[in-house]
C-alpha positions in Angstrom: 22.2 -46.9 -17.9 22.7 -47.6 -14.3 21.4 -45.5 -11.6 24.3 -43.6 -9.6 24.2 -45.2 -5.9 24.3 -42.3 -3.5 26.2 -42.4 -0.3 25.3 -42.0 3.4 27.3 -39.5 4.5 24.6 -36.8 4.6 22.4 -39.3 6.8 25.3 -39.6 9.2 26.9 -36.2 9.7 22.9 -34.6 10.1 22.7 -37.6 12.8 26.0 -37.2 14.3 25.6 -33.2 14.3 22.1 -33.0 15.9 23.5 -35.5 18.9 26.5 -32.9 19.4 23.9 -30.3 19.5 22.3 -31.5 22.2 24.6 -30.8 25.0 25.2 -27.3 23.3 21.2 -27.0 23.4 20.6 -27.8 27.3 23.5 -25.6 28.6 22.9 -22.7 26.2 19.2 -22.9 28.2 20.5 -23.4 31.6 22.6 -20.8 31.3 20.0 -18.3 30.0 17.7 -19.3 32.6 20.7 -18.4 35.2 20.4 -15.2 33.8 17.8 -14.4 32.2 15.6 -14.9 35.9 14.6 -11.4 36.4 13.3 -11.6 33.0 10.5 -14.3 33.2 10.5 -17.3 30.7 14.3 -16.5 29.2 15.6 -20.5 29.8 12.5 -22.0 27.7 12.7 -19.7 24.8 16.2 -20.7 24.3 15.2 -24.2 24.9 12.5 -24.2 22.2 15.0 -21.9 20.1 17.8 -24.6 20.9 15.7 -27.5 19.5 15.5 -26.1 16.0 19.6 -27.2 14.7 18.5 -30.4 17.0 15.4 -30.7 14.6 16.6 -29.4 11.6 20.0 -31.6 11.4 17.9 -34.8 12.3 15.0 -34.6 10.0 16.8 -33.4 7.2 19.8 -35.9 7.4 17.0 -38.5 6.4 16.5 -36.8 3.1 19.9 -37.2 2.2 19.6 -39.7 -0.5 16.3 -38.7 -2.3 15.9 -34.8 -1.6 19.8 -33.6 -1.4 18.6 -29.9 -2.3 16.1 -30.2 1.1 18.7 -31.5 3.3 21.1 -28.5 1.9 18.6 -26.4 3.0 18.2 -27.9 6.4 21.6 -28.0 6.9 22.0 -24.5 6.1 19.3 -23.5 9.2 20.7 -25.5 11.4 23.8 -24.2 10.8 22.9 -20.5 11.2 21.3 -22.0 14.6 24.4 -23.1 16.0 25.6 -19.8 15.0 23.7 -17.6 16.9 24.2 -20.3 20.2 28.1 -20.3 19.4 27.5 -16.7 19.3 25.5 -16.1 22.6 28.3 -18.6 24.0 31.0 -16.1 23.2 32.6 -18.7 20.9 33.6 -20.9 23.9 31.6 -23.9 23.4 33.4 -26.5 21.9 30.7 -28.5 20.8 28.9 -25.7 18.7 32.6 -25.2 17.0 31.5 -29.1 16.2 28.3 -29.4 15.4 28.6 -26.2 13.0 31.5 -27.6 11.1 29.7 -30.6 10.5 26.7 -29.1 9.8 28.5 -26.8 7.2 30.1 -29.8 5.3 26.9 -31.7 5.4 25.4 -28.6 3.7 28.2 -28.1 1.3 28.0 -32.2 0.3 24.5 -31.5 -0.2 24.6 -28.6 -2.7 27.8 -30.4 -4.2 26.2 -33.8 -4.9 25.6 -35.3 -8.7 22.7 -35.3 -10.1 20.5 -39.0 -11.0 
């Protein structure tokens, strides 16, 4: 019985959705930082925050092929990550609106994929 050959689309929507959510992650913090400057450290905690769908979308992508249930799960966080930013944003940033849709179909291949 052959072994079923799986494809890369999960390695390249995690890497193409964590390099959208880069620009969303450096003006979500510059803009908190605006802010949030009566309140002390606002613009790094959003920064740190804003590196987890950054992480998450890259390092899982990689486990695409030999852990699809992993990089589900990873998906699925950064996902909710882009969320809350898209959120914060008021649902004006056009490249959350991206990164979460291709987080979310990443995710969805993920879960959806056949079994070996």
């Amino acid at each position: 019985m052959e072994k079923q050959q799986r494809s890369n689309t999960l390695l390249i929507l995690g890497i193409i959705g964590a390099i959208i959510s880069l620009p969303n992650l450096l003006c979500a913090s510059a803009c908190a930082a605006v802010v949030g400057t009566a309140n002390g450290n606002l613009g790094a905690g959003i920064f740190i925050m804003g590196l987890i769908p950054v992480a998450a979308g890259f390092i899982s992508a990689f486990y695409g092929k030999s852990k699809p249930k992993y990089c589900g799960i990873g998906m699925l966080i950064a996902a909710v990550t882009t969320f809350i930013f898209l959120v914060m944003t008021g649902f004006t940033g056009i490249l959350s609106w991206a990164a979460l849709i291709i987080f979310v179909i990443a995710a969805i291949l993920a879960f959806t994929q056949e079994k070996e």
